[in-house]
N, C-alpha and C positions, 0 to 999 in steps of 0.2 A: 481740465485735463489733469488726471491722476499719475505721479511719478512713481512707480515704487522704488522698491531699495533693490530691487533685481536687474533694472533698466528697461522695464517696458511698462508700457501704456496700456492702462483699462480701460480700452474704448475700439471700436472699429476704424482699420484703417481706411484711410479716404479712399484709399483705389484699390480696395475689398472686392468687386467685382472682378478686378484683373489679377490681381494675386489669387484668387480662387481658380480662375482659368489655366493660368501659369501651374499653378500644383498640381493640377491632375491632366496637364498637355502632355500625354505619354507616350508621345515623339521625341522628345525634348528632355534628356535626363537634369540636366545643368537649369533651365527653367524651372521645373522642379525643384531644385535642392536650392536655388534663390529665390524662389516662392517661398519655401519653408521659410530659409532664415530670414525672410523681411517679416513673417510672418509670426516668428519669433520674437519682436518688439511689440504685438500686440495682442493681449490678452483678456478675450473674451472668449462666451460662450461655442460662437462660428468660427474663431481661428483654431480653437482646440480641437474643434470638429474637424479641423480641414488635417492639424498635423497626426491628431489621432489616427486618421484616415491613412496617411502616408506612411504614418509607423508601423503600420502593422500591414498593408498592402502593395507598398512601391517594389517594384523589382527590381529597384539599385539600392544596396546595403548602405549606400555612402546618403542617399536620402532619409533612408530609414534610421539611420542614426543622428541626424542631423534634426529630422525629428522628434525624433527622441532627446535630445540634450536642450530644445525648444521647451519639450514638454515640461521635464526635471527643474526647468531652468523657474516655471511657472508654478513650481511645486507640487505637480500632479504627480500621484504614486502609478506609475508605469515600468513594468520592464523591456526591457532591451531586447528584441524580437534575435530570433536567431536566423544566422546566415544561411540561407537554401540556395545548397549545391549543387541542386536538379534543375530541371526546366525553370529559367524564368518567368517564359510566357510558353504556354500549353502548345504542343507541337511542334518546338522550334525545329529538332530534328527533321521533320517531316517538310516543311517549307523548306529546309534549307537543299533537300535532297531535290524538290519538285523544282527549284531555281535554277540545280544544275544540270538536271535533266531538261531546264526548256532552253539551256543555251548549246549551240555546236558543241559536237566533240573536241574539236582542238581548242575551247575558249579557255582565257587564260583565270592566274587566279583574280586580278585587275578587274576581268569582266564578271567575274560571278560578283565580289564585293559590289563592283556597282551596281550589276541590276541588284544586288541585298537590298543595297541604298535607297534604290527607286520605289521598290515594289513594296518595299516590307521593311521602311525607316522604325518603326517600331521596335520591333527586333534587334536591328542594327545600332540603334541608338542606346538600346537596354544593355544588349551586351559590353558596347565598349565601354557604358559608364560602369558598368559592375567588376570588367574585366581588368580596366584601365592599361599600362602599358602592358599589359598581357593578352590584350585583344589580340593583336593581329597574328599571333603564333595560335592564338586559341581558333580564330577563324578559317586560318588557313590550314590548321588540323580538319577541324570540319569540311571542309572543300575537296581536301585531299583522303579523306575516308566514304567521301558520300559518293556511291556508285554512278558512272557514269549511264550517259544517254545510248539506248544498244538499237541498234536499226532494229528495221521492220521489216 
């Protein structure tokens, strides 16, 4: 086993399988960004692969970066991807309207959040990690401008 002067290891880590699962479980923001950093002690061809991967595709900026300082840390020439302040994931608008349209008219904001939760953790899990304590004012903007459910 190789030490370098950076503090990681040139070699595959032993639980390489699970760490690869973990970075791209994209339910799961925080999985993710401790996939990366374990990920970031070890330096080889397939970890570079896995954070490259993340630096330029994760839809939490706080992974993406966290990647990125992985990368730099390994001496790879990479830039620092920029913050996108559109859709994280492609139609979120459109789910989040179709969510509150399939609940009753009187449901609260309680109920929309959790069916988010249930149906569409994807979503839910992306935005609060990108949003962080701004989530729930960012969510509940969205809830409160998404047109309600109108009889038939």
């Amino acid at each position: 086993m190789k030490l370098t002067q950076h503090n990681y290891k040139e070699e595959v880590p032993p639980n390489y399988d699970e760490l690869k699962k973990a970075a791209n479980r994209m339910a799961n923001w925080k999985e993710r960004l401790a996939a990366v950093e374990e990920l970031g002690n070890w330096k080889t061809e397939h970890t570079i692969s896995i954070l490259l991967n993340r630096m330029k595709n994760d839809p939490v900026y706080r992974v993406q970066e966290a990647a990125y300082g992985m990368l730099r840390n390994f001496g790879e020439n990479v830039e620092m991807p920029e913050r996108n302040e559109h859709e994280l994931i492609k139609d979120t608008h459109k789910v989040l309207v179709r969510i509150k349209k399939s609940l009753p008219a009187d449901h609260t904001y309680e109920d929309f959040k959790e069916k988010l939760q249930k149906m569409r953790s994807d979503i839910y899990d992306t935005y609060k990690g990108d949003k962080g304590e701004d989530f729930e004012a960012w969510l509940q903007a969205q809830w409160k401008a998404a047109p309600v459910r109108t009889r038939r």
